[in-house]
C-alpha angles and dihedrals in degrees: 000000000000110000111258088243091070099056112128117214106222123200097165097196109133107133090178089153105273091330102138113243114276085207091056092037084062105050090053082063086065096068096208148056113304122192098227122189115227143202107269128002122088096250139052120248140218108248111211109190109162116102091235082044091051092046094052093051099047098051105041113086090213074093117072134192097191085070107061092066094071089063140060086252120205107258145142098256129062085227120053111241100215132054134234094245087045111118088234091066097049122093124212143315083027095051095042085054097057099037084053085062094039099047091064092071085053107050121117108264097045084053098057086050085068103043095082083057088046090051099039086052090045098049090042084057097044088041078067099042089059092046087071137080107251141286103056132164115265093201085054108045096040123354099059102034094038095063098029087051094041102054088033082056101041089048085039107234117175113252090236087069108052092086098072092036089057089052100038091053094048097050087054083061097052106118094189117121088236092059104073100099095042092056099037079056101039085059098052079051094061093037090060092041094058099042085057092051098045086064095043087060096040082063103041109014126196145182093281130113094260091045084047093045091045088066103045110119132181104191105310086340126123145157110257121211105273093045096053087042086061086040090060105050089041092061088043104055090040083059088055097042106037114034099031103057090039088062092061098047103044076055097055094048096047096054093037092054101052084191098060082057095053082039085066098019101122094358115090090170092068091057104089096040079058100044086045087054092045097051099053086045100044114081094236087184141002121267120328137341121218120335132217135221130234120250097194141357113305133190118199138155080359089297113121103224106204127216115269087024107130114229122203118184122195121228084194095072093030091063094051097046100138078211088074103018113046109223082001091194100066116082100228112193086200093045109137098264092240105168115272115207099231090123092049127268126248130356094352095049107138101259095201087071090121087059098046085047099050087046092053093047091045094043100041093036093050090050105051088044095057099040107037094169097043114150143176105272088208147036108282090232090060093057110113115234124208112255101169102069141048075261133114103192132115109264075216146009113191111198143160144183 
């Protein structure tokens, strides 16, 4: 084990636009595991950033997530996101189970079912968006509102009740020391939200994702009550934290790489090749996600990991090992589509992949269709960067055409 003395304590707060970390860049120089020291938890942590490490970790089930929830577990908020019940913190069989049941609302084929609603909700925001003098803001006008509206209209959730949802699931992001009991609060909000819809849809199912889930069924196997209520609010909160802020930032790039534009300009079938390079390259979040404990002793990159140690890996840094990615830094539009781990790797893998993926090609792909000579309407150093949440994303992007 690393001596204590060379723990490194680890903020990982830097919000510089989409500039990579210089604190994970250089632990990636150190070729090997490094115990790092967090915010908030009551222990340090291994950090695993090689793309072969990540990809250990993430599928032996020496490590468990399941065991990190009986402990105050290193991480980056004062509050812990998930919740014990929540399917990314199960280990199989448990998890396997659930993602089994899951998966069946993602497939393919139920995916493309919902692109004509993705792209109605999309046009109906850029519609508004051309109705106003230029400049406008981009994260207005369509990141923020396009994913939010899109997973609140596929679980059907009221409008009315939108409102509340958006400001409950903030508040569950907030990384400042004085936002622990909101968002401890504003989870058991959505919880209980959730819980209350779920029977409404047992008793008068729809066309919407928790009637469909409802009836999922692998064998004699089923979600209860409790289970397709978490499912729920985790979809709902990977909507928030994943696609929103990406929309933004493909965006950002894209009219900031004038390049990657003339790259797609007149070739829809590139788009999603493009989409695929920005998203390993772009740092989606700061730091790490959940970790995971040790259940037994562990080896690994000549480290002995001990029983009861928590592990965390980056995706960050996965995404960007010149082992897998040759000169890992450029964004190359032609770049062999080998698979990137920004939706997760193994068991805990988003399983709703097909969707996010659906919601980038119909957001970016509209947009650029309807403004084909959108541009930034400032300088890019004058665009303004969250700094409040686990988020990297423009709080706006004023742009015209």
């Amino acid at each position: 084990m690393t001596p204590d003395d060379e723990t490194l304590a680890c903020p990982f707060d830097f919000s510089e636009g989409l500039e990579f970390d210089p604190c994970l860049a250089a632990l990636m120089e150190r070729n090997s595991l490094t115990r790092i020291r967090l915010p908030y938890g009551d222990a340090d942590a291994w950090l695993v950033t090689g793309f072969e490490g990540v990809q250990q970790v993430t599928t032996d089930q020496r490590f468990s997530r399941a065991g990190i929830m009986e402990f105050d577990y290193p991480r980056l908020t004062p509050e812990p996101i998930v919740s014990p019940e929540s399917i990314n913190v199960m280990d199989p069989p448990l998890s396997s189970r659930l993602r089994r049941l899951a998966s069946q609302a993602f497939t393919q084929r139920q995916v493309d079912g919902m692109r004509d609603k993705i792209t109605r909700l999309t046009d109906s925001l850029l519609d508004e968006m051309a109705a106003q003098q230029p400049p406008v803001d981009l994260v207005r006008h369509l990141s923020d509102p396009m994913p939010q509206q899109t997973i609140f209209e596929l679980l059907g959730i009221p409008q009315d009740d939108w409102p509340l949802m958006q400001r409950n699931l903030q508040q569950l992001l907030a990384t400042g020391p004085d936002s622990r009991e909101k968002a401890a609060a504003a989870k058991a909000a959505l919880r209980a939200y959730f819980g209350t819809l779920v029977q409404q849809r047992r008793a008068s199912p729809g066309d919407d994702l928790i009637s469909v889930l409802a009836s999922a069924v692998d064998g004699e196997d089923a979600f209860d009550d409790d289970e397709l209520a978490v499912m729920a609010l985790t979809l709902t909160l990977s909507g928030q934290d994943t696609v929103t802020c990406q929309i933004s930032d493909i965006a950002y790039l894209l009219l900031t790489r004038p390049e990657l534009m003339k790259h797609i300009d007149g070739r829809p079938e590139a788009l999603t090749d493009v989409i695929n390079e920005l998203l390993r390259v772009i740092p989606f979040r700061k730091g790490v996600g959940i970790p995971r404990v040790a259940t037994e002793d562990v080896v690994m990159e000549g480290v002995r990991i001990r029983k009861g140690d928590f592990v965390h890996v980056s995706y960050l840094t996965a995404n960007r090992d010149p082992r897998r990615f040759p000169d890992p830094d450029f964004i190359d539009p032609d770049r062999c589509s080998t698979p990137h781990m920004t939706f997760g790797w193994g068991g805990h893998r988003c399983v709703a992949v097909p969707l996010a993926m659906a919601e980038l090609e119909v957001a970016i792909g509209r947009l650029l269709d309807r403004f084909p000579t959108l541009r930034l309407a400032v300088p890019p150093e004058e665009v303004r960067w969250d700094t409040k949440t686990i988020r990297r994303f423009p709080l706006e992007l004023p742009v015209t055409w």
